[in-house]
Structure formats: structure tokens, C-alpha cells
N, C-alpha and C positions, 0 to 999 in steps of 0.2 A: 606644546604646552603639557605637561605631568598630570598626572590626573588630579583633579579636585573639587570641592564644594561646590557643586554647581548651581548652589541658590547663591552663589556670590557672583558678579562679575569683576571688570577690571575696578579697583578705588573702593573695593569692601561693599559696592552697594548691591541690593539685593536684586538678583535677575529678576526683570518683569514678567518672563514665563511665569514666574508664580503669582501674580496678580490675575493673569490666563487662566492658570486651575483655579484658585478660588472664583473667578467671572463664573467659569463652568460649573462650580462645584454649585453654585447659587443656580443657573439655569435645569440644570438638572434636577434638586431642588422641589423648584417651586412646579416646573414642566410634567415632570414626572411623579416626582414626589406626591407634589399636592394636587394638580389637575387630573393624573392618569388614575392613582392610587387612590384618589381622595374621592371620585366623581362614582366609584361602585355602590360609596356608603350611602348614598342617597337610595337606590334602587326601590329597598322594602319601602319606604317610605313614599317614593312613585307609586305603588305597586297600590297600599293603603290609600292614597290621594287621588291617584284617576284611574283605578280598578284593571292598569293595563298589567298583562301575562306578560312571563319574563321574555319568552320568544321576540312581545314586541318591543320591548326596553333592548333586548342585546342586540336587534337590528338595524338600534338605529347606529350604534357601535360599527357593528358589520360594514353597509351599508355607506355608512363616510369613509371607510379605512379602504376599502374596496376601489372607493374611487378616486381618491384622495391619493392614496399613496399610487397606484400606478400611473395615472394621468402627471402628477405632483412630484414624484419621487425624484426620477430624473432630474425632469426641470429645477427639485432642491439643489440637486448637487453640483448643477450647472449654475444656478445663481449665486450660488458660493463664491465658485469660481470667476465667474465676471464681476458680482457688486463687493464679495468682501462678506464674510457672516453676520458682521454687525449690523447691516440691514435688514437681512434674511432674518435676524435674531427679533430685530425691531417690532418689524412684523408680525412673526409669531408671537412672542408675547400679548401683542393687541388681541390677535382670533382669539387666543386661550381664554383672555379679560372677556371680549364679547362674547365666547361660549355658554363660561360658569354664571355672566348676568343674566345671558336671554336661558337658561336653561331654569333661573327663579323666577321667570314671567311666564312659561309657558303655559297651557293649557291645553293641548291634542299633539299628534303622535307627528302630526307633519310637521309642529313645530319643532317636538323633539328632534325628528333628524334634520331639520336646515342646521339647528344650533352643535347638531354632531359633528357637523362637517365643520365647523369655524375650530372646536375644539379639535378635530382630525387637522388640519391646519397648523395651526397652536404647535403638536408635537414635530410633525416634523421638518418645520423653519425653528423653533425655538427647541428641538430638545435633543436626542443623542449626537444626530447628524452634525449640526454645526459647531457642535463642545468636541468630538471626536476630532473633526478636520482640525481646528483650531490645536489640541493637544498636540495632535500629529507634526502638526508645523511646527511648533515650540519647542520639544523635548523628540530627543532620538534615544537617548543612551536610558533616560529613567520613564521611557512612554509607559511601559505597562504598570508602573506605579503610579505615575500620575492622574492616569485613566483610573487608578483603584481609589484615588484619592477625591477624581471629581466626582468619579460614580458613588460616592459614601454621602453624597448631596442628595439621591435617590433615596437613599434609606432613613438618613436625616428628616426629609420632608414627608417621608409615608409613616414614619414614627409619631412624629408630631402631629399632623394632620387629622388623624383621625379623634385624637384631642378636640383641636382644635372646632371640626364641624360638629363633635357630639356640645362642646362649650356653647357655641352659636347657636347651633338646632333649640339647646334649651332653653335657651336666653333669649331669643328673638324667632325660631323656628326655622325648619329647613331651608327658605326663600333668603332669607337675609343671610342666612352662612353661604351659600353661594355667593351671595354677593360680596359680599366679605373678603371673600376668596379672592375671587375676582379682581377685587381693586386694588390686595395685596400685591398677590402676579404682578398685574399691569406697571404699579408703581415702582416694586421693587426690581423687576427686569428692564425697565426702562432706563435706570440708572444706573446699573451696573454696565449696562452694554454702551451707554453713554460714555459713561466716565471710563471706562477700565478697557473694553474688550480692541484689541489691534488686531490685526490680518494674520501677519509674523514679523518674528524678530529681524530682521533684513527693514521694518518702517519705521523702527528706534536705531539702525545701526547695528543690530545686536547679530551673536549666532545662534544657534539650536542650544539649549542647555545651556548657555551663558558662556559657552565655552569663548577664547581669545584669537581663535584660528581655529578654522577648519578641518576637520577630522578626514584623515584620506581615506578611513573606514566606511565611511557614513557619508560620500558624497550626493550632493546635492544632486537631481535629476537631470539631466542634460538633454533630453527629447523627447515626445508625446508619448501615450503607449494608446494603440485602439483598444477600444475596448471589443471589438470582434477577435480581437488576437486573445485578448484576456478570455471571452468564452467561449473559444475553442481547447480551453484547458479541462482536464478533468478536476481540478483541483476549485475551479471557480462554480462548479455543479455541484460537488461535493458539501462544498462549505455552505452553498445556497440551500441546499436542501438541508443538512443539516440543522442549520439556524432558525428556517421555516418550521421546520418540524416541533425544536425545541421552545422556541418562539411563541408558539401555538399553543404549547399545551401550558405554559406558564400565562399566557392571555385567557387560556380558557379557561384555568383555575380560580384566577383573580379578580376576575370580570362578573364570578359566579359564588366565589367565597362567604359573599354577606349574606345574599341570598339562599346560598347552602345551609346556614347558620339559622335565617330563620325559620328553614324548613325543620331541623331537628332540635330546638329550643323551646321552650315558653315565651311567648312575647313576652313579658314581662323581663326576662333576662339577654334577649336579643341584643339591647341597643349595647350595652356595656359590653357583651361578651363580643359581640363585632367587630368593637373597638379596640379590645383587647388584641384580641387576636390578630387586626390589622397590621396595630401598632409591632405585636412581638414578631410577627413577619416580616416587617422592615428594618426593625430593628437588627434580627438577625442577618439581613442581608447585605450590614456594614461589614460583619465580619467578612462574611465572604467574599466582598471586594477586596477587603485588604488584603487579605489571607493569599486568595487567588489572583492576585493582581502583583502582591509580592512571588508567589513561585513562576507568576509567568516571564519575571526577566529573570527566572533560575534553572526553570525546568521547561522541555521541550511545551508550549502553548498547544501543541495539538494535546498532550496530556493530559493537559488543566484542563481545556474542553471539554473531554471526552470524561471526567470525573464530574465537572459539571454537572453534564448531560444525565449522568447517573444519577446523582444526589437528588437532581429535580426530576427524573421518573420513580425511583421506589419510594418517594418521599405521598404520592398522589394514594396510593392506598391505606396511607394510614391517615388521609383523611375521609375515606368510603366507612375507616372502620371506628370514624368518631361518632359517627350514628349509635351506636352499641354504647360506642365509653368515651362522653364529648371534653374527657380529662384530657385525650389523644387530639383534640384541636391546637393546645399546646405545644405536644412533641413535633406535629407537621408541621407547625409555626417558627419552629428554629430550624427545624431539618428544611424545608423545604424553602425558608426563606435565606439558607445561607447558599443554595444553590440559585435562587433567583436575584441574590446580588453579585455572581461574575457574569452570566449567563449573558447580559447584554455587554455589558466590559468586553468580554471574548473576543466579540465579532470582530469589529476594528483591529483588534490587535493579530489575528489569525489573517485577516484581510492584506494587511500591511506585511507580514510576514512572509504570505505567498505571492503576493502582487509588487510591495515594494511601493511608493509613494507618487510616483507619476501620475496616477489616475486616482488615486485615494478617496477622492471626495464621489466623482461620480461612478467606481467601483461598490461603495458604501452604499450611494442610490438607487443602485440595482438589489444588492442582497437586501437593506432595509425598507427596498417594496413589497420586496417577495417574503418577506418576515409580517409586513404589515398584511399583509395577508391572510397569513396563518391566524396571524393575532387577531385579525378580523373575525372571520371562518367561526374558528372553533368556539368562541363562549355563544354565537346563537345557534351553535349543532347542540352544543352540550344543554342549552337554554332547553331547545325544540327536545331533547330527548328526554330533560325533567317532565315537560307540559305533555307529554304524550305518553311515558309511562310512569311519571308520578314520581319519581328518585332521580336523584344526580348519581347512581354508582356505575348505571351503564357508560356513561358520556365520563367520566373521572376515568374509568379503566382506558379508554379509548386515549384519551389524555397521554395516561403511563404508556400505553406500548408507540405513542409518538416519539416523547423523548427518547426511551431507548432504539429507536429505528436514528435521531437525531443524532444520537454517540459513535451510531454502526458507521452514518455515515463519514464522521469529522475522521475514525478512526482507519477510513480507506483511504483518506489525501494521501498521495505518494510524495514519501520524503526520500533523498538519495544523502546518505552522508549526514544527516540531522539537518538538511535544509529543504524545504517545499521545493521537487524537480518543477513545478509551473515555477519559482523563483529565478532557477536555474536557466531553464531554456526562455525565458523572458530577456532576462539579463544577455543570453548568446545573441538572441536575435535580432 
């Protein structure tokens, strides 16, 4: 077949992969967007309401992702595989709903972490993991754009969102914009994944990309790959710690951002400037999905990575130095938000690139626990190190020389030829 449009299939009609990324673009959305992004903005307002220190608010963060994603992680990417995402998806959207409710009823800190753990749940059956495998199935030839396209759902809903809960908070108060939330998620993931979301193109008849036949470039997998074969690779270390590392310090910034804000503000200009800044953090990190999502089917992925990686470590000091001149919460906000919209994009498509698709989903499982770790970790070290020396600049720097330890690493995968050698000697053996 010649090459062509590949939002068309046979009879002019539009390939249902793209009903796929928009499903995604919506889960990512609402998951990320508005649950992960959205659930920091409450913090000051915990902080004023039951007088708890940030230490204990970011552990309860900690604390579910710690257990959640390792115990959980795997097992996601294996339930993928046996029920099909649309279940897995199902699900999570429910924990997310029961999180954002029980977290406007609570009142003590055991409540806070049971309801952490439902929200730790929530993300990952309902958020990168399953829209990732799903893209991967769908599209071969334009994955890394389509991943730039679902991931601009993130930016989407971390833009809006924080609108949305200062509108609520005002109007009904922080308890009911939670709930708000809540029942949006619930209702609106519930019927996307309903009506729209399929396995892969192979349950409609279809191929990858809409394509008419078969690509002899892009064949399909023809036998398991272990994954003990896969981490005996240097390249599956590399990439694991690199994303942990980067991972981390983007969790540890974002988890602490509001909080940071109301440390060097007047209350009186906290709530707005919060939101502000939320909002222009996410916003900018549409661009850099696209941005980086279009050079990564152009330009070598370990490249786009590793500038990634950059953008989001020297981006973390010039928010140590908005304390001085809080006009610089701005600049960090575009800088630092156009590196944290490829930054999760990446993984998967570096994953895919050195691994190949066979094991995709529970390769993902593995790096995305060891990520959720990082992401755990860091906002209650960086938390613990404001409550004990009083500034976020220690724990912020700490942040910066992760990311860049995170570039050093993506930038040792051993490629032979412009192709990942674990791709290579995968493929021989």
C-alpha cells in the first residue's frame, strides 16, 4: 500500500485509532490533569483547616505510591494484558471518584492516607499506563505523535483545573470542589471508556495506523520476550534510573509548588497567584508535548530525552530565586513546564524503542513503579527538609542535580548504528 493519510481507512472512513487518542487524551485529562495536578492546590488550605505540617500532608503522597505502585504496578500491567484496559481503566476512574470524595469528608491524617491510597490507585489503572499500551497498539508509524497528542490532555486539565477548584472553593468551599471533581472524573471516564475505548485494531478488523496491509517493516511480535532477558540489559537500568531520577524531581517540585508559594507571598495573594502559576505550568507543558513528541519521530528519542532532562533541572533554580523576585515564578512556569510536558511522553516511547513491543505493557510496569517511587520519595524529603530548616532552597537544589544525574543516565544507553544495541541483541536472540 503507498503511503497515506492514515486517519483514513479503506471507504474514506476515519480510522478508529483516533477515537483511541482522543479516549486517552480525555483519561489523561481528567487522571492527571485534574486528580494528580489538581489535589496539590488544596494542601495550604489542609495546612489552615487541621493545623497538619507539610511533612504530614506529603506522606500520605509517599506512603500510597510506595505501596501501591510496587505491590500494584506489575500486577497493572499484567491486568492489561489478561482483561483488556477498558476494565483496568474502569476501575481506576472509580478509586480516583472515591479518593477526591473521601478526601472532602475527612478529618485526621489516617484518614488522609487510606483516601491516598484509593487516589494512588486511580492513577495507575486509569492514567499514563493504560493510554500508553493502548496508543502503542494502535499506531506504529505516528506513535510518538500521538502520545504528544494524548499527553496535551495532561496539560489541558492541569490548565483548567486549577480554575476550576479556585471557582468551587469560592463558591461552595474547598469540601465541595473536591467533590465536584470527583463526580466529574467518575462520570466522564466512565463513558468514554464505555463507549469508545477497544483493546486493538485487530477487535474491529483494522491494522496499526489504518494501514490496508501489513507493513513488513513493523511486524507484528511473534513470541514472548522475559522480562529477566530484558533486565539483564544495560539499557533497561539506564533508562530505569534515568526516569526515576527525572520523575522525582518533577514530583518533588509539583507536589510542593503551592506550598512553596505560600511560603514566600502574603496570604492575601496566595490563592490567585497559585493558580496562576499552576495553570501557566500546564499550560506550557502542551507545547512541549507537541514540540517533543513531533521531533521524537524525527530526531534520535534518546536526544529529546536527554534535552528534556535538561530543561527540567536548570529550570528548578530559578524557582529558589523567586523568593528574591516572585516575577521569576512566571519564567519557571513556562521553562519548567515545557520540560514537564515530554518528560512523562518519553518513557514509553524510549521503552518501545529499546525493547520493541512484546513485553510493552509489563516492561512499562516495571519502570513506572520505580518512577512512582521517585515520585513518591522526593516531595516528603523536600516537605521534611522545609519543616526542619525552614526554606524549600535546600531540597529544590537536591531536585536540580537529580534531573541532571537523570540526562547523564538516558545519555549512556548504548546505541550501535542509531538503534538501542538491547534492541539489537533482543531481536538476535
Amino acid at each position: 500500500m503507498p503511503e497515506s493519510d492514515s486517519s483514513t481507512a479503506s471507504g474514506g472512513k476515519i480510522f478508529y485509532g483516533w477515537w483511541i487518542v482522543g479516549s486517552a487524551f480525555v483519561f489523561m485529562m481528567m487522571i492527571v490533569g485534574f486528580a494528580l495536578y489538581g489535589l496539590p492546590l488544596f494542601y495550604n488550605w489542609w495546612v489552615e483547616a487541621f493545623g497538619w505540617n507539610r511533612t504530614q500532608i506529603q506522606m500520605g503522597n509517599t506512603t500510597s505510591k510506595i505501596v501501591i505502585g510496587p505491590v500494584f504496578g506489575f500486577l497493572a500491567g499484567w491486568a492489561i494484558e489478561r482483561f483488556g484496559p477498558r476494565r483496568v481503566m474502569l476501575a481506576g476512574a472509580l478509586f480516583a471518584a472515591i479518593a477526591l470524595v473521601g478526601f472532602s469528608a475527612m478529618g485526621s491524617l489516617t484518614q488522609l492516607y487510606i483516601f491516598y491510597f484509593f487516589n494512588a490507585l486511580g492513577y495507575l489503572c486509569a492514567g499514563p499506563l493504560p493510554s500508553q499500551v493502548l496508543l502503542s497498539n494502535w499506531f506504529r508509524r505516528l506513535r510518538g505523535r500521538v502520545m504528544g497528542i494524548a499527553y496535551v490532555g495532561i496539560g489541558v486539565g492541569g490548565m483548567v483545573v486549577p480554575w476550576l477548584i479556585l471557582g468551587f472553593k469560592n463558591a461552595f468551599g474547598w469540601p465541595w470542589a473536591l467533590r465536584l471533581l470527583g463526580l466529574i472524573i467518575l462520570l466522564t471516564l466512565a463513558s468514554v471508556a464505555l463507549l469508545a475505548v477497544r483493546r486493538r485494531p485487530a477487535d474491529l478488523g483494522l491494522l496499526p495506523d489504518g494501514d490496508a496491509a501489513p507493513r513488513d517493516s513493523t511486524p507484528p511480535p511473534t513470541r514472548p520476550l522475559s522480562l529477566m532477558v530484558v533486565a539483564r540489559t544495560r539499557a533497561f537500568w539506564l533508562l530505569a534510573l534515568g526516569s526515576v531520577m527525572s520523575i522525582g524531581a518533577v514530583g518533588g517540585v509539583m507536589q510542593n509548588l503551592a506550598l512553596y508559594i505560600a511560603d514566600i507571598l502574603p496570604r492575601e495573594q496566595v490563592d490567585f497567584t497559585k493558580t496562576t502559576v499552576a495553570s501557566l505550568t500546564l499550560t506550557s507543558s502542551i507545547a512541549g508535548r507537541l514540540v517533543m513528541g513531533y521531533l521524537a519521530d524525527r530526531v534520535a528519542k534518546k536526544r529529546v530525552m536527554i534535552a528534556t532532562y535538561l530543561i527540567v533541572g536548570f529550570s528548578i533554580p530559578v524557582l529558589i530565586a523567586a523568593r528574591e523576585n516572585t516575577a521569576l515564578l512566571y519564567v519557571f512556569a513556562v521553562s519548567f513546564g515545557f520540560g514537564l510536558g515530554a518528560d512523562y511522553m518519553l518513557i514509553p516511547l524510549m521503552t518501545a524503542e529499546c525493547f520493541g513491543l512484546a513485553a510493552l505493557s509489563r516492561i512499562l510496569g516495571l519502570i513506572i513503579t520505580s518512577d512512582s517511587v521517585g515520585e513518591a520519595l522526593m516531595p516528603s524529603l523536600v516537605a521534611y527538609v522545609r519543616d526542619t530548616t525552614g526554606g524549600y532552597g535546600p531540597g529544590f537544589l537536591l531536585l536540580t542535580g537529580m534531573a541532571l544525574v537523570g540526562a547523564l543516565a538516558v545519555a549512556l544507553i548504548p546505541y550501535r548504528n542509531g538503534t538501542p544495541v538491547s534492541r539489537v541483541d533482543l531481536e538476535k536472540s
